[in-house]
N, C-alpha and C positions, 0 to 999 in steps of 0.2 A: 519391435523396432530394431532395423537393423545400423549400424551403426560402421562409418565410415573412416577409416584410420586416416587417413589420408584428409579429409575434411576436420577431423580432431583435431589433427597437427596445424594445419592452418587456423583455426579458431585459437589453439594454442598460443602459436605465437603472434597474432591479431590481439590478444587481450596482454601480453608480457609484453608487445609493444607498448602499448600502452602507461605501462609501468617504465620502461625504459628511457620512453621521452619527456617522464617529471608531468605527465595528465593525472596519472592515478598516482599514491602511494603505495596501491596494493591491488591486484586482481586475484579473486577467488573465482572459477565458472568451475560449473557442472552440468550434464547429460543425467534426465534419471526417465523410467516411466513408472506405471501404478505401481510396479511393486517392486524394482530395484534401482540405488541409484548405478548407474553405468560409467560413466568417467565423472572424472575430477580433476582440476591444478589450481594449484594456489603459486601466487608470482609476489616475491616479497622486495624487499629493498634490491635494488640494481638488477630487478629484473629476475633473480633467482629466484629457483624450483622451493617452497616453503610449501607443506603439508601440515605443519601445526596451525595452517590457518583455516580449516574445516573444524579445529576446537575453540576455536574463537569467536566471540557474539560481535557485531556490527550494527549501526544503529540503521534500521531501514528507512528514516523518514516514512517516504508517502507510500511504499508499500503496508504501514501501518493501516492504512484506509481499506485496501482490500481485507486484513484480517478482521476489522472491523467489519467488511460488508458479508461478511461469512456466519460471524456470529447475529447481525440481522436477521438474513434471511433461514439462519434457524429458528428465530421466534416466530419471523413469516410461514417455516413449516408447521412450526408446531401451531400457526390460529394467532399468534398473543400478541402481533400488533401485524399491521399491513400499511403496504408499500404507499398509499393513498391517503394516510392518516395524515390530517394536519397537526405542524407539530404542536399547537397551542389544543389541539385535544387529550396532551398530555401535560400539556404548560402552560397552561391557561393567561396566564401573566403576560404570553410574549405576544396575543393580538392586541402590540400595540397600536397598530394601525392596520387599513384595508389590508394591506399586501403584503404584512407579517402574518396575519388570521390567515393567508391562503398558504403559504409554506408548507410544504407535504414534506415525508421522511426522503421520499424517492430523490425530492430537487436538492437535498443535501448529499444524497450519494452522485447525485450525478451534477453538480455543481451548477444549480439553475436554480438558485434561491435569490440571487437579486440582491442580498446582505453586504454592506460593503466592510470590505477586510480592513485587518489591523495585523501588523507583526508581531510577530514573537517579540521582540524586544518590547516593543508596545504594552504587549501582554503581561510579561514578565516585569517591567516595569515598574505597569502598572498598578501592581500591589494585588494582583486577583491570585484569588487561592482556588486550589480543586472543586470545590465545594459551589463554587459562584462562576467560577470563569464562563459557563455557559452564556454569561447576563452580557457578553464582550456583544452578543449579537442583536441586544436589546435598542443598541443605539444608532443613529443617525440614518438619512433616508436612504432605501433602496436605491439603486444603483440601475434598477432594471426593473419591471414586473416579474415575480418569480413564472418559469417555464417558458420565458423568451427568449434568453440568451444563455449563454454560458461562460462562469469566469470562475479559475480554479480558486479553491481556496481550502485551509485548513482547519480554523479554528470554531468555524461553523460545525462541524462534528462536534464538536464539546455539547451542542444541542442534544445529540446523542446521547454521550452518558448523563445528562440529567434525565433523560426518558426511562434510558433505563433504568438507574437509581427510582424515580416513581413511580415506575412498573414493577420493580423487580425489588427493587429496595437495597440493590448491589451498585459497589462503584463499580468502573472501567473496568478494571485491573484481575478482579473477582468473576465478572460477567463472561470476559473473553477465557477466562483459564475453566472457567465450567462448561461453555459451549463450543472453545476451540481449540486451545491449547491440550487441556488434557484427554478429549476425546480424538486427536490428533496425535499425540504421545509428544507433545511440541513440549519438552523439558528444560530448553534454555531460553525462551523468549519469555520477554515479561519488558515493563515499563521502567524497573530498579535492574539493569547490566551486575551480575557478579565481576567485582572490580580486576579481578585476576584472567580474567578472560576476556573483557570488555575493550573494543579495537578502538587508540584514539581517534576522536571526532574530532578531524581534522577542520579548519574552517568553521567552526560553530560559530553562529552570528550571537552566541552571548555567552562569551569566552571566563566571562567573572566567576566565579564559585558561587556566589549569592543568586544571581540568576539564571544559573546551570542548574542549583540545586532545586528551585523554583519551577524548571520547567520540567524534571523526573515527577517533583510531585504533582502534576497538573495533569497524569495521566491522558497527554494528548491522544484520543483515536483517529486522529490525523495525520498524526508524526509522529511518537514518541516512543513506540516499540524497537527494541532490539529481538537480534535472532542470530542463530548458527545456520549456513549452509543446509545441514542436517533436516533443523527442524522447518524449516523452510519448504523442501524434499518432502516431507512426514506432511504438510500440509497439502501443497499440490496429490501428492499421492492419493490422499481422502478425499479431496474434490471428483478425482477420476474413479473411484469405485462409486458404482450407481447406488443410493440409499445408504452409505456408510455415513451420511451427515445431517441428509436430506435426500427430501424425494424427488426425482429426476424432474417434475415438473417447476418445484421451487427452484433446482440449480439453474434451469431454463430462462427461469424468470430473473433469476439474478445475472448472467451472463447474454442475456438478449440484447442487442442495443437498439436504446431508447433513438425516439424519433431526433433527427440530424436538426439538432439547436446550434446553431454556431455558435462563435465563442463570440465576444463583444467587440474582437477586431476584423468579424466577418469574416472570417474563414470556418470549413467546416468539422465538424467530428462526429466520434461515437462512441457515447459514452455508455457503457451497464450498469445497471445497481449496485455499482461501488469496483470496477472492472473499467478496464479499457478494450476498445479494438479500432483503436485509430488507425487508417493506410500509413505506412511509416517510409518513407522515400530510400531508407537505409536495408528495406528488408522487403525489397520488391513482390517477394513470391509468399508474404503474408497467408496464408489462410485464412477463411472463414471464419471456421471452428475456435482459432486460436483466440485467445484472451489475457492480457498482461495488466501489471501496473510496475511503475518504478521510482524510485522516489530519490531526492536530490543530492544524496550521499554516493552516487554511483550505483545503488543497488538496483533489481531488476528481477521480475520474476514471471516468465512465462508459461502458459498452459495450453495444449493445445490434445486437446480431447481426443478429435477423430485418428491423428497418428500416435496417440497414448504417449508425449513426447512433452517432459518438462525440463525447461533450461533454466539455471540460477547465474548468476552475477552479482558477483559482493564487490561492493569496496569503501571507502570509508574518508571521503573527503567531500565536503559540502559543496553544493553550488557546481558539482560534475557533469550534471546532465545524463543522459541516459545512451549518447553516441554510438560510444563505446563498447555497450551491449547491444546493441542493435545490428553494428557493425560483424561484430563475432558470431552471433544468432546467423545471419544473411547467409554465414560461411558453411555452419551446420545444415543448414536446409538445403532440400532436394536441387540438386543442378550445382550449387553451391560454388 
């Protein structure tokens, strides 16, 4: 991958904009491929050059999802559970009706389960601890038939870690650092942020101590991972070496997008087994190949296989959007 000084600099200061006009508190990007990262800035208060912010963990929201759909389709490597399992073949409990018995693992990653949401605060609230929170999806009627529509949602992955837990007999937290983290060398991410590196979560929709502490321990694999720059890099990078994680056919399957379910406002998408490749209007010359997700802190993590070209964007303010990075991303790509 060759890399362009001139397109740097503009992505540069596209993302320290961003910091400048009070959108972000903070911009981290990075340029890496499989096996080095290649540029980096971090843009801190008024816009300034800050490099101690690549030692600093940031909460990634919903790219938590993708780490979870990582550690999935490792057990779809290894045989021990598949993409088509419904989930009441492992939770027998939850067919509580026709169209909760038909819920597969796949319509959880790819957000065509039909379950109707509840917030965080909701959640946290509502007195559910780690152990139960998965039961948040036991209630009220679908929304849809699962694998008609599509509507995003988070707390439907807690489905997850009770599978795994009666699969595996592991929570979250254990699951992902056996399957992802440390065969990833991913040393600073986890569910509990070391407090001395941990970037404030700015805008957190549950600002209280009581239901902050609440939602660290509920091990969201929906949202509730932090991470460094770094290990971020250290993941994408394993993705792109053929069989460092999984066999090329399973990464296939996990990065394919599933048939084009619109979302429930009738517009279309494409979603993969825990991956994105939505056409994004901010980033015209998109790739194929490429596969991202981003989640509502600012962060942002792109992969894009065929040109062995992965892009990071950190930052650390809730309810951001993903603009920002997509914006900058547009500036690094070809023609740029």
């Amino acid at each position: 991958m060759r890399l362009d000084e001139q397109k740097l600099a503009r992505a540069a200061e596209c993302a320290r904009g961003y910091v400048l006009n009070g959108s972000l508190p903070t911009a981290l990007v990075a340029v890496a491929d499989r096996e080095r990262l290649r540029w980096v800035r971090g843009f801190g208060e008024g816009g300034r050059d800050d490099p101690s912010l690549e030692e600093r963990v940031f909460p990634l929201a919903s790219i938590t999802k993708a780490v979870t759909a990582v550690g999935i389709a490792r057990l779809v490597n290894q045989g021990r559970l598949n993409y088509d399992d419904p989930v009441a073949h492992h939770i027998p409990e939850f067919a509580r009706d026709a169209g909760r018995a038909r819920i597969t693992t796949e319509q959880i990653l790819t957000h065509t389960t039909g379950l109707p949401g509840m917030s965080l605060k909701e959640l946290c609230g509502g007195g559910y601890r780690r152990e139960d929170s998965y039961r948040v999806n036991f209630d009220g009627d679908l929304v849809f038939p699962p694998g008609t529509r599509t509507a995003y949602a988070t707390l439907t992955y807690q489905l997850l870690n009770e599978i795994i837990f009666r699969r595996l007999r592991q929570r979250m937290e254990a699951f992902l650092k056996e399957t992802v983290l440390d065969p990833c060398g991913m040393t600073s991410t986890g569910f509990r942020p070391d407090p001395a590196r941990a970037m404030p979560n700015l805008s957190f929709p549950l600002p209280d101590p009581e239901n902050a502490a609440r939602f660290v321990a509920l091990e969201l694999s929906g949202g509730g991972l932090w991470s460094s720059l770094g290990d971020l890099v250290r993941l994408a990078q394993a993705l792109l070496q053929p069989g460092r994680l999984m066999r090329p056919g399973t990464f296939a399957l996990m990065t394919e997008p599933r048939p084009n379910i619109q979302w429930s406002t009738g517009s279309p998408t494409r979603r993969t087994r825990g991956w994105v490749k939505d056409p994004l209007s901010d980033f015209p010359r998109q790739p194929d190949a490429g596969f991202f997700h981003g989640g509502a802190t600012g962060t942002f993590l792109w992969i894009d296989p065929e040109a062995d070209f992965i892009f990071v964007f950190l930052s650390n303010l809730w309810c951001s959007r993903n603009d920002h990075s997509f914006a900058t991303l547009n500036l690094l790509s070809e023609g740029g």
